[in-house]
N, C-alpha and C positions, 0 to 999 in steps of 0.2 A: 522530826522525821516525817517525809511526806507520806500521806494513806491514801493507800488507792481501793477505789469502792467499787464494789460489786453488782450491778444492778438486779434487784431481783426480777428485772423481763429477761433476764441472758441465762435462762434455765439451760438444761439440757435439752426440753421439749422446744423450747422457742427457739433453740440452737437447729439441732434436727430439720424442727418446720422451715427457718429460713434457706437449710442447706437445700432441702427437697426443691423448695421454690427457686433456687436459683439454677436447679440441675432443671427443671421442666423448664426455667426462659431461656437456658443454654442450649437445650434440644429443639426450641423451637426458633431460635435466632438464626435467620437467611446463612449459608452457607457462602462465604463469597468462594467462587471459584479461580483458578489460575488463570492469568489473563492468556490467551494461543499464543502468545509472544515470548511467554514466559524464559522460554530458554534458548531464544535466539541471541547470539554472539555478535550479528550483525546486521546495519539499521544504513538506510539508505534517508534519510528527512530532507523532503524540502515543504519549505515553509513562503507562502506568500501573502504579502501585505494585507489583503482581505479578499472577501471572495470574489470577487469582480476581477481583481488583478490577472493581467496574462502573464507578468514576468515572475521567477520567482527565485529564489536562491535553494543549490543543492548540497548537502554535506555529509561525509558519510562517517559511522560509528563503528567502535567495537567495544561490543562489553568484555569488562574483567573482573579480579575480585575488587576494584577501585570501584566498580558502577561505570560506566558509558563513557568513550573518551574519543573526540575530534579524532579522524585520523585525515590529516592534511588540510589544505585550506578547503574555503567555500567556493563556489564555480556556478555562474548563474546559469538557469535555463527558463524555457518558456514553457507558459501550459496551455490551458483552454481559449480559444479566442473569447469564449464567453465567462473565463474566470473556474471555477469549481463549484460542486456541489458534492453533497453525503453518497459515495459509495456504500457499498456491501460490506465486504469483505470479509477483514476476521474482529473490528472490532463491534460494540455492543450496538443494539442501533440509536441513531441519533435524531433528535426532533431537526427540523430544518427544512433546506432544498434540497430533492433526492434527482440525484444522476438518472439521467434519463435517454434513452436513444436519441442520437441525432440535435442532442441540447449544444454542443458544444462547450462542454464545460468537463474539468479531468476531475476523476473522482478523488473527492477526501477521504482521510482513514489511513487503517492501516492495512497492509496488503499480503501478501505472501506473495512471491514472485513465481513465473512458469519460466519454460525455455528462454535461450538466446536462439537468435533467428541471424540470419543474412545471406548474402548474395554469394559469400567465400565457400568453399567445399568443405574446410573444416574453421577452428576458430584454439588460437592455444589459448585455453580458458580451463580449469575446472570444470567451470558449470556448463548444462546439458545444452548443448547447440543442434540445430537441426536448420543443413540450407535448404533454402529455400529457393525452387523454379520458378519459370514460366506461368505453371499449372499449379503456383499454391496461390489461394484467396485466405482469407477472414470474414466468415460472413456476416456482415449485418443488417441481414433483412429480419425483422420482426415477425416468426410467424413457420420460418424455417425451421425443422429439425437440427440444420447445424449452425443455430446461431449461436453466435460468439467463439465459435471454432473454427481452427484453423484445418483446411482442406484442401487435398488433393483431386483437381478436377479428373486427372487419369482414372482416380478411385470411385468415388461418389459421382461422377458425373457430371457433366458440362453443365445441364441443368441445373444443378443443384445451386450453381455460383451466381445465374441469370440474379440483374438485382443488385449485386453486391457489389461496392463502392469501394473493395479493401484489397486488391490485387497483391502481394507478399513482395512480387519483384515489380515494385513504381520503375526503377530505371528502364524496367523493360516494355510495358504496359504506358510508362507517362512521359513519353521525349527527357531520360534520365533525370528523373526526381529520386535523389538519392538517399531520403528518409526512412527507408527502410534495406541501406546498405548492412546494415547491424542494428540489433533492436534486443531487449528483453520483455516478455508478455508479463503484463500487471495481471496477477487477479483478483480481478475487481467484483467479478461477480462469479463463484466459486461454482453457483447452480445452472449458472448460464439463463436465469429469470428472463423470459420476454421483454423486451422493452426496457430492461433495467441500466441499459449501456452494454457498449462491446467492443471488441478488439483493441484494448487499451493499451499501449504500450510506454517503454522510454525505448528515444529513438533518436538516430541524428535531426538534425536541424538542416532543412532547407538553406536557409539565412538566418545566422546567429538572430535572437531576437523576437522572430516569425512565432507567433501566436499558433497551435495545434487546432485540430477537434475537438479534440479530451485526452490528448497524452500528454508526456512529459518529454521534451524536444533539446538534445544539448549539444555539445561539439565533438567531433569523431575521437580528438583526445580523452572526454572525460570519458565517453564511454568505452572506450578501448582499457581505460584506467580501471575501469569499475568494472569489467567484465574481467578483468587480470586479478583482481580483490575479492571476488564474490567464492565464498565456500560452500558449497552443499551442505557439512555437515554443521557451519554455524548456523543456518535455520533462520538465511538473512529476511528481514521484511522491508517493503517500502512504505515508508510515514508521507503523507501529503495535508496539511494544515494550512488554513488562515492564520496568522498571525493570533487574535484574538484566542480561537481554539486551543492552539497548542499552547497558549496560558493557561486556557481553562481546564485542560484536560494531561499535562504531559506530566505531573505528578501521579495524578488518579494511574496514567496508563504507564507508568516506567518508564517513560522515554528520557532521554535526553535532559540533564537541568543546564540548561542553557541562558546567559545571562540576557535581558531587554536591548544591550547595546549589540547584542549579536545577531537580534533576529533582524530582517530587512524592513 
């Protein structure tokens, strides 16, 4: 018969003490908190080869009780002329290159999305549209009260837009540059920080391909596609990654388990 032994260190007292000890390193053990994304049902990712790259690939998600699942193919689009760097946003902050005014590069991370925007009166979409005149800018003058916000000259004033590089209706302002015929606002910089970046969008594409500022630039199909998919109440976000990152990071952050032959 096998005997099982007793140690005489596993008293009651040394029982006790270890419990104590472990409830005081459990009350003082870091909290992790839910990530802002937590209960979002739907995930906008595009993923580009490193941060330098202007082109990049876009795909959109929906989670279920499966965990996150493709919906539809992949559809390339273009970003930064100068590639990406670390947005704001909502995820944690990250050591690196930080998005900066006027850098030309679209911000990484992850995002929560504002309005749909365009040139149309209304838009059959769900989500919140607001057209867009003559007299709306985006201002991104550094320094202004309404930086990184979109404005009505009627309202605030003609002054107020002096500067500002970001007219709302291009067709009308830039011999019909049609890249902001439909558009969805990234935000990127939630506090609207000086200098952190601004007026970020996903937006048509001048010419399939064409390199942006700092936005995300695709074809009037995808976006018509994706503005007909987007819910309010799923709490969608946009992901934008270097390839490298969203290895490094799309577990930690719940995104997407996406296989190596998938990404670009």
């Amino acid at each position: 018969m096998r005997r099982f032994c007793v140690s005489r260190s596993n008293t009651p007292a040394r029982i006790a003490a270890l419990l104590i000890l472990a409830l005081i390193a459990a009350c003082h053990a870091p909290v992790r908190k839910p990530l802002p994304w937590a209960q979002s049902r739907q995930l906008i990712l595009v993923i580009a080869p490193d941060w330098d790259a202007t082109q990049a690939s876009m795909q959109t998600f929906e989670r279920g009780a499966s965990g996150w699942q493709a919906q539809g193919a992949a559809s390339p689009v273009s970003i930064g002329r100068k590639g990406a760097a670390w947005g704001i946003g909502l995820h944690p902050p990250q050591a690196g290159l930080q998005k900066r005014e006027g850098d030309g590069r679209s911000p990484a991370g992850v995002f929560a999305l504002g309005t749909a925007f365009g040139a149309a009166a209304s838009l059959q979409s769900a989500w919140p549209y607001a057209a867009m005149s003559v007299d709306h800018w985006c201002v991104d003058v550094v320094g202004s009260p309404w930086y990184d916000r979109i404005v009505d000259a009627r309202t605030v004033g003609s002054a107020a837009v002096v500067g500002s590089s970001e007219p709302m209706r291009r067709d009308l302002h830039l011999d019909g540059d049609p890249r902001y015929m439909l558009g969805v606002v990234v935000d990127d910089n939630p506090q609207h920080e000086q200098g952190a970046g601004s007026c970020i969008f996903l937006h048509l594409w001048r010419r399939p391909g064409e390199p942006t500022a700092g936005c995300t630039a695709m074809s009037a199909a995808d976006m018509e596609a994706l503005l007909a998919w987007l819910r309010p109440g799923d709490a969608p976000v946009f992901v934008l990654l270097p390839r490298s990152e969203y290895q490094r990071l799309h577990r930690v952050w719940n995104l997407p388990d996406i296989t190596p032959q998938d990404l670009p």
